[in-house]
Phi, psi and omega in degrees: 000132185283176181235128157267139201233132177339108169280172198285129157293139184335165120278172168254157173264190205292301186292006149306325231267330160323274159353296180301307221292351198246332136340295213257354182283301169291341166262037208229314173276350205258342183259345171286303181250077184326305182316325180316301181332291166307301177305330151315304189294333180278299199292339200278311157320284178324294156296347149311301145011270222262312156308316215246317174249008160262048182344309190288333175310291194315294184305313162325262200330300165303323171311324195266014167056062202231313207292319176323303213268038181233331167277340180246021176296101167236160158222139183241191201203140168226119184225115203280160180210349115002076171267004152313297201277329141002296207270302199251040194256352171316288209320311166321309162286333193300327190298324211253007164066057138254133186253179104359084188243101195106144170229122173240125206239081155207119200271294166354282187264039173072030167221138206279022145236204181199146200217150151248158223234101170269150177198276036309160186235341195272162207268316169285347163283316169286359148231032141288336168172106184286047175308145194205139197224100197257115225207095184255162202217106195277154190247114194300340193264022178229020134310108190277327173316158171263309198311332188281316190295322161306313195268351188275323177287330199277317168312256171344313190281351175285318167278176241176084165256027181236122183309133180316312185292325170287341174274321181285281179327310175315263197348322179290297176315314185291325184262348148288323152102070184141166144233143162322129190309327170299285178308320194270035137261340168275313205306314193292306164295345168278322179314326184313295181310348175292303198250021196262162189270159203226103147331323195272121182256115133003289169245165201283158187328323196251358141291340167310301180295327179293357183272319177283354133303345182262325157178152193277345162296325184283329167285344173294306220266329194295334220257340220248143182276356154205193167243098180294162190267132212272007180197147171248060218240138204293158169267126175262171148239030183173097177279323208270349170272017171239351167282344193244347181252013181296303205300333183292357196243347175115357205216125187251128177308152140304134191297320195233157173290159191242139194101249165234164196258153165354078208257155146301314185254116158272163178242178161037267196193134187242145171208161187229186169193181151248147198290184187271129174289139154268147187235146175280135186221156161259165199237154215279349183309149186009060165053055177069030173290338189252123218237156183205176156260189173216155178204109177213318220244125171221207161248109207229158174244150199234061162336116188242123172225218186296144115016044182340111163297172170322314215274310169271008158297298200303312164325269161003290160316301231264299181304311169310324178281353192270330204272304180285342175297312191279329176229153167222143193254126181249172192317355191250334183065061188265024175210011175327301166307324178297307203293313218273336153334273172337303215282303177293358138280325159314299177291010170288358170287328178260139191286155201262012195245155207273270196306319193290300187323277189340305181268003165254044201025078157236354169210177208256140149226210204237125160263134197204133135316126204244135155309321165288339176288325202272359194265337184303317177320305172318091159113329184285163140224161211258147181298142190294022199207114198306341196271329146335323180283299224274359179226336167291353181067051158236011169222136221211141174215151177221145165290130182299150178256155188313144148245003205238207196227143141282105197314309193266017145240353174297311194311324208287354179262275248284310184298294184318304188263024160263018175047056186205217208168007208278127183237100170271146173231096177313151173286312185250159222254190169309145170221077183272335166344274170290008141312304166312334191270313172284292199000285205087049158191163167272137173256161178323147163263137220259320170305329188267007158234017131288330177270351175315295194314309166316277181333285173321315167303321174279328152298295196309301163348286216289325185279350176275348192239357139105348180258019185331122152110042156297161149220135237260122163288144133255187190262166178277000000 
């Protein structure tokens, strides 16, 4: 008599798993922070919008398998206090197949960590759901008190922001290599709890206050039993119509947009906000008698345009930085106007066209075989040079989009909504080492996986057209 045996259960994959944790992320948050709530409906509006009288956008964006992934595209923000909880929230984003992307440094612009971008890298994963977790690590040794920093360590080595049961699934996925739709819906609900906000502050009113004189990210990262996740943020495609219509939804912008200024071609990343809620926390004094605020977690928006190469990076720095020297903008933004003036004259140095960024290498794209390129190759032959293929419409290029981040805008979101202006200048500088060292991993280089994505795409392009290892000229 035969015996029949249980098959082994399926895993699910990592972007199903991505996908529930960014779900269950947003409606976690939508219920902490009602605004969030509105600014979804609003970004939602806008792009509806933007779609509807721009065709030709609407067509990009479906060639480059972009339009889907828009609606349900976030980013979220964390801050770590840790290299335990580092090592192991790496470990964590790994189950949903996000990696280490980026080294972001910013002390350099007065706030006490330094960070990385967990996110997916492979190209059919980021558009099933470009989740991005921009995840910092605060660094204690830029506590200038020693006593406060000693008691600020002693505190933090004392909490456990990861649930036992979310540590065991990590642990199950790594040593099995997947999880089940079952474990990966408990994970995804023990993973939560990581990032849900807390009321209860951990220590009494008046170390609260003293962390929060030494800078208000460090009573942020310090006071709390996690790092609730402190912003949720939507993909816009027309940021400065959602800037401008947030006070009609109830809700006030950040004075100035963060990034490169108003483009026909957008680059890298533009982002906005609404200030940090003050929230009522209780204080660990007689058993939470003592009541206080907290002002950490708000709401933002984000514009995504091409890529930069190294060559349009550095341009970039060098116009932002020529622009931020010169005008400043304060908490009130009374120079608001001056400044986004200024930026866009500046940034007429870089060009504003799809095709001249290309040939002049300053940003990366997507290479695709034209049905007409591929019906010429049958029986013909088609010219040896790609930008020839490329004016004959038998080689097609679309831009790749930023996945990453920007330092001196990520600081300019972080400072506006800790409701200050307060700039320290640290003594000591990068530290990616030890950055590297609590990981347990190297992060990722985000240029070399664009130029990857390119490369690749331009081999493919050219072997559907019968012309595999040309290689793509630019201009000087």
């Amino acid at each position: 008599m035969s015996r029949s045996f249980p098959m082994p259960q399926a895993f699910v994959s990592p972007d199903r798993i991505r996908s529930l944790f960014t779900e269950s992320m947003s409606q976690m948050y939508r219920a902490e922070v009602p605004q969030y709530g509105t600014l979804i409906e609003l970004v939602a509006d806008v792009n509806a919008g933007c779609l509807e009288k721009d065709p030709d956008l609407r067509d990009r964006l479906a060639r480059a398998g972009e339009l889907e992934r828009i609606d349900v595209e976030r980013h979220g923000a964390i801050r770590l206090g840790t290299a335990d909880e580092l090592f192991t929230i790496r470990r964590l984003f790994a189950v949903m197949g996000m990696q280490p992307v980026g080294y972001y440094d910013l002390s350099v612009a007065g706030v006490p960590v330094h960070s990385t971008s967990f996110r997916p890298i492979d190209e059919a994963a980021l558009n099933v759901n470009p989740f991005r977790v921009f995840t910092s690590l605060l660094r204690l040794e830029l506590i200038e008190d020693e006593g406060l920093r000693g008691e600020a360590e002693a505190i933090l080595a004392r909490r456990r922001i990861y649930t036992p049961r979310a540590v065991a699934l990590i642990e199950r996925h790594e040593q099995n290599g997947g999880l089940t739709e079952a474990e990966a819906t408990e994970f995804v609900a023990e993973a939560l709890e990581t990032f849900r906000w807390h009321g209860e502050a951990t220590v009494s009113a008046e170390t609260y206050k003293r962390l929060h004189d030494a800078h208000r990210l460090i009573a942020d990262v310090v006071s709390f039993k996690g790092p609730h996740i402190n912003h949720l943020t939507p993909r816009t495609l027309d940021i400065d119509a959602v800037q401008a219509r947030m006070p009609e939804r109830g809700i006030t912008p950040k004075a100035v947009i963060e990034g490169p200024p108003r483009r026909r071609c957008d680059i890298l990343l533009r982002q906005t906000s609404f200030k940090a809620l003050e929230e009522m926390i209780a204080f660990s004094d007689d058993d939470g008698a003592i009541q206080g605020t907290h002002t950490a977690r708000f709401g933002e928006i984000e514009q995504r345009g091409v890529a930069l190469t190294a060559k349009g990076r550095a341009l970039y720095d060098q116009l932002l930085a020529s622009v931020r020297g010169e005008v400043q903008v304060g908490a009130g933004g009374a120079k608001a106007g001056a400044y986004d003036d200024e930026l866009a004259a500046r940034f007429k140095a870089l060009p504003d066209s799809w095709d001249e960024l290309r040939r002049a290498d300053l940003a990366f794209f997507r290479y695709s075989a034209t049905p007409a390129g591929i019906a010429a190759a049958v029986g013909s032959t088609l010219p040896g040079d790609p930008e020839a293929l490329i004016a004959s419409g038998y080689l097609a290029f679309t831009p790749i989009v930023y996945e990453d981040f920007l330092p001196v805008s990520a600081a300019g979101i972080f400072q506006s909504n800790l409701g200050t202006d307060q700039q320290q200048n640290y003594a000591t500088r990068s530290n990616r080492d030890a950055f590297e060292a609590a990981l347990g991993a190297t992060v990722q280089d985000e240029l070399a996986l664009y130029a990857e994505r390119q490369g690749a795409s331009l081999d493919s392009a050219l072997t559907a057209l019968g012309l595999a290892g040309l290689p793509l000229k630019t201009v000087a």
